[in-house]
C-alpha positions in Angstrom: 166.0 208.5 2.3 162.6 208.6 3.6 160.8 211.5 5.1 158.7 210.4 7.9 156.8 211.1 11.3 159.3 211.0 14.6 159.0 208.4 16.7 159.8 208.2 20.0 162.9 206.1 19.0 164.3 209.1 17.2 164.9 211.6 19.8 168.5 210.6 20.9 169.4 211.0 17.3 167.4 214.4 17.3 169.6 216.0 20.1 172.7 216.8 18.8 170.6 218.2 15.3 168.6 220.3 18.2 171.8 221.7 19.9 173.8 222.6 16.9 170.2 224.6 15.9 170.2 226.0 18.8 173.9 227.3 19.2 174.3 225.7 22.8 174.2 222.4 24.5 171.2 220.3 25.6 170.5 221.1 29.4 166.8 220.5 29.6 166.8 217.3 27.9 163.5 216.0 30.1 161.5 218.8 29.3 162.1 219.0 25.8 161.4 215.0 25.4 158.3 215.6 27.2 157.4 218.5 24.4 158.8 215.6 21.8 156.8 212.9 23.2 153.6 215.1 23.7 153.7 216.1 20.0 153.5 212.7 18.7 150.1 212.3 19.5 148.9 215.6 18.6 146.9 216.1 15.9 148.1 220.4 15.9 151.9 219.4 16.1 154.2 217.3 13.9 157.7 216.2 13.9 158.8 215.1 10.6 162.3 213.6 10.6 165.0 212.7 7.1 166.1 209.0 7.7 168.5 207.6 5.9 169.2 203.6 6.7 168.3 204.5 10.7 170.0 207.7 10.7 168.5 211.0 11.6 170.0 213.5 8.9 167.3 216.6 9.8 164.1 217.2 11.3 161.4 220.1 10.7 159.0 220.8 13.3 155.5 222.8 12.8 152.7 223.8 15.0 149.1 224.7 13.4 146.9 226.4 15.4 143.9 229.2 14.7 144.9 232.7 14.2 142.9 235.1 16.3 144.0 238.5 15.1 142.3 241.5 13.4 145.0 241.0 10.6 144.5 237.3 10.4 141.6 235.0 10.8 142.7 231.5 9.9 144.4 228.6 10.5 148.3 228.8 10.4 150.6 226.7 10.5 155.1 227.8 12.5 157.6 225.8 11.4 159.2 225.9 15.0 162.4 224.1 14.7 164.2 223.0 11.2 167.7 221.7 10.4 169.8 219.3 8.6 173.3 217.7 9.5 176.1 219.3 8.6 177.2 216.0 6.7 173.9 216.0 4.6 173.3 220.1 3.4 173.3 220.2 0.0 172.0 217.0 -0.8 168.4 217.9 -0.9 167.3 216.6 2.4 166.2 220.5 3.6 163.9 220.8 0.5 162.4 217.1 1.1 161.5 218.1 4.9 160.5 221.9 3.6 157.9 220.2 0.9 156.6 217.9 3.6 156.0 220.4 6.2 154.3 222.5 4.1 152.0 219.6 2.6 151.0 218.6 6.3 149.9 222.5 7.1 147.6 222.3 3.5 146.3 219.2 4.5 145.5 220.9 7.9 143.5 223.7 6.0 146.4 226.2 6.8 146.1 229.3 4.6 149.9 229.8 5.5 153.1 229.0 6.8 155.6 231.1 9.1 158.8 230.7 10.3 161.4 233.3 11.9 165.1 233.0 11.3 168.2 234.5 12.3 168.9 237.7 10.9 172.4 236.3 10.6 172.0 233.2 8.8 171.4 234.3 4.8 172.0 231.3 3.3 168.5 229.5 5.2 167.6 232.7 3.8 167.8 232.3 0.1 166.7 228.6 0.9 163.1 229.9 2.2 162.6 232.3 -0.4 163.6 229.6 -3.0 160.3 227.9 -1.1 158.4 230.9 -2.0 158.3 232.3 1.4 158.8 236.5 1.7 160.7 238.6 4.2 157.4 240.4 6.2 158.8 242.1 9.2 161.3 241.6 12.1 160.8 238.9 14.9 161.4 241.2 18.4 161.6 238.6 21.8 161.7 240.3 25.3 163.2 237.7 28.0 161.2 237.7 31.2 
């Protein structure tokens, strides 16, 4: 298995692993390849997918960016979208595209990582703090 950049031959593949993350089907498939397609040139967001003989098996997505906060005064890096197949958990595809997420954000100068997860969903739980990241607070989203 290799763990490399997306390319723009991947997304397909990356669909279904995006809806089943996402507890619901696809309807804005334009506008998310267009957020795909515009993060392959970035240089503040990456895509980083688990191949396995031309099949996509996961995908981690991260955004680094400069913190402007009294609290924080850095460069960050959000892991904004992560999951494996089904088929492939437990195989150690999650902890391949965990390590190289997190190498891309040092690389970047990122002092840390965040993500936010589903208050329901324990077992990514354990996986993160297995990755040494620590519960900090409570994620809180108004809909406009």
């Amino acid at each position: 298995m290799e763990i490399r950049r997306a390319m723009e031959a991947d997304f397909e593949q990356m669909v279904p692993l995006l809806a089943e993350l996402l507890r619901r089907p696809i309807e804005e498939i334009e506008g998310m390849k267009e957020v795909f397609e515009n993060g392959l040139t970035s240089d503040k967001r990456a895509v980083f997918i688990a191949d396995r003989d031309g099949k996509v098996e996961g995908l981690i997505t991260l955004t680094v960016y400069h913190k402007e906060a009294f609290y924080a005064h850095c460069v960050k890096a959000e892991i904004d979208e992560f999951i494996v197949s089904g088929d492939a958990r437990g195989g150690g595809v999650a902890g391949q595209l965990m390590e190289r997420a997190v190498q891309y954000a040092a690389e970047r100068g990122c002092k840390f990582v965040e993500l936010w997860s589903r208050l329901d969903n324990e077992r990514a739980h354990a996986f993160y703090e297995k990755f040494g990241y620590e519960k900090r607070g409570i994620f809180l989203q108004k809909t406009m």
